[in-house]
N, C-alpha and C positions, 0 to 999 in steps of 0.2 A: 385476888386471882392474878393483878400481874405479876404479881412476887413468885407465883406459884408455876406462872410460865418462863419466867424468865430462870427459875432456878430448872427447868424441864430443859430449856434450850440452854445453859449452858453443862447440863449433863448430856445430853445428845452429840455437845462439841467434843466433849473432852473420851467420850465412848469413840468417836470417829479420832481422835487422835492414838486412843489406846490402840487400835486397831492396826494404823498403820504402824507405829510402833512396831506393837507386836508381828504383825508382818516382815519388818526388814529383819528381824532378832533370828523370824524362821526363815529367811533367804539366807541370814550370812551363817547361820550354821549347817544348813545343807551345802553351801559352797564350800565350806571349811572342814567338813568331813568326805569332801571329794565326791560328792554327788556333782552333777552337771547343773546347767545353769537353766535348763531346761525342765527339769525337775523339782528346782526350787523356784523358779518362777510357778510353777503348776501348781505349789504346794498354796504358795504365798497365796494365788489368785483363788483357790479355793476357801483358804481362810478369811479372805477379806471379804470373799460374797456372801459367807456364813452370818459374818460380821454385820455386814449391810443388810441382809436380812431383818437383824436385831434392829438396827438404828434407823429403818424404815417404820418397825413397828412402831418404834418411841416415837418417830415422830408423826405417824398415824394418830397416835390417843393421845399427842399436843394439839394438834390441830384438832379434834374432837371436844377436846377438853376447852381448849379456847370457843369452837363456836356454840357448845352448849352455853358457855356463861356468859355471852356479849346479853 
């Protein structure tokens, strides 16, 4: 079970990493095709909360998964 939480949490990290990532990828291409800075902050913030959503859930059924097996 530890093996099985510790490979949970570091897939949760590297999902929060993708995320941001992929958030700056879609600021600087709105910036670069001449949208405002405002629009692609708006874009970014909705993508990340989509994102968080996900990475809330994983780490929902880690923490589940752990106190089921203590």
């Amino acid at each position: 079970i530890d093996e099985a939480i510790e490979a949970a949490s570091i897939g949760v990290k590297d999902k929060e990493n993708e995320v941001r990532n992929a958030a700056w990828k879609l600021f600087e291409e709105i910036v670069k095709h001449g949208k405002g800075i405002d629009e692609a902050i708006e874009a970014a913030s909705i993508g990340i909360k989509d994102a968080n959503y996900g990475v809330r859930a994983a780490t929902q059924f880690l923490i589940e998964l752990i106190e089921e097996n203590k």
